[in-house]
C-alpha angles and dihedrals in degrees: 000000000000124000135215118203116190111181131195120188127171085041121178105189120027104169094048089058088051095046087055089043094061093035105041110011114040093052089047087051087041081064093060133106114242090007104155106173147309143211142175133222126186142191099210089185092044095036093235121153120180119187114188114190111184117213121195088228147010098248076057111068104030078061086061094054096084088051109050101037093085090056089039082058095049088045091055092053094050096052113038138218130073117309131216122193110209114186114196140171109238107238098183147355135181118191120196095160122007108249115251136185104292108028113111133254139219118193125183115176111211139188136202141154105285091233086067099055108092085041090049085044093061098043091052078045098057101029115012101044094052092053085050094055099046092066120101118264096014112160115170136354120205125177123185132185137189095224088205107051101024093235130124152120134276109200119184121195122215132189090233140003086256086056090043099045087042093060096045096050090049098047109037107086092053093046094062089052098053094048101049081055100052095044104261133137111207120197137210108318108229123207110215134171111232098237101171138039133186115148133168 
């Protein structure tokens, strides 16, 4: 599966930009070939709007490009802010309990060198993703890398904010030391409220 991250901060009007997602943009992603779901998350007091769209390949969702960049342009209008477009290939994802609007969200972009990846992946895999799991409330896991950059997005789902804060406060401060000893750099966590489903 291959991932499309179009993210919106500074945003000035999230619900508007809801509002034009379900309106505008997820039947126009329904029309595409390979289209295989999408939510949105948001961080009303940061203005952060996330929007993830899963694509069954690569050739996919590059053919949707052409498409979408027109409503991306007219979202960004209606929301506000500076956009950045991220395009991943999803390495794993483990699914207790499908996300839906109103769970919570944790997102930690990371970097590494892109000869490491399938060797990290194995490691989160065998240590990291067990101690994830074991924490209350957890609902999904999704990791997603840029094989040629080494760059990409954790994103962790949660029943509820506690459960969400809970787990990040546990398991910060070992996080930061597996992953200085496997090579990876991880960035700012961000804390979002999933405020939009749609998943095939």
């Amino acid at each position: 599966m291959f991932t499309r991250i179009v993210t919106f901060t500074g945003a000035t009007d999230i619900d508007a930009g809801m509002r034009y997602l379900q309106d505008t943009v997820a039947p126009l992603l329904r029309e595409q070939k390979g289209f295989r779901g999408v939510t949105a998350s948001a961080d009303r007091s940061g203005g952060v709007l996330g929007v993830l769209s899963l694509w069954e390949t690569e050739a996919d969702r590059d053919a949707s490009e052409s498409t979408l960049v027109k409503a991306r342009e007219e979202g960004q209008r209606v929301i506000g802010g500076a956009m950045t477009v991220e395009q991943f290939e999803e390495l794993l994802v483990e699914i207790d309990r499908p996300p839906t609007v109103g769970c919570s969200l944790l997102v930690r972009p990371i970097s590494m060198d892109p000869a490491k990846i399938d060797e990290n992946l194995g490691f989160f895999r065998r240590v990291v993703l067990p101690e994830i799991k074991a924490n209350p409330g957890f609902c999904a896991v999704r990791a997603m890398v840029n094989r040629q950059t080494g760059e990409g997005m954790v994103g962790t789902v949660w029943a509820d904010t506690a459960s969400m804060d809970a787990a990040a406060e546990a398991a910060e401060a070992r996080r930061q030391q597996q992953a200085a000893q496997q090579g990876v750099t991880l960035g700012e966590q961000t804390k979002r409220e999933i405020v939009f489903a749609d998943m095939r």
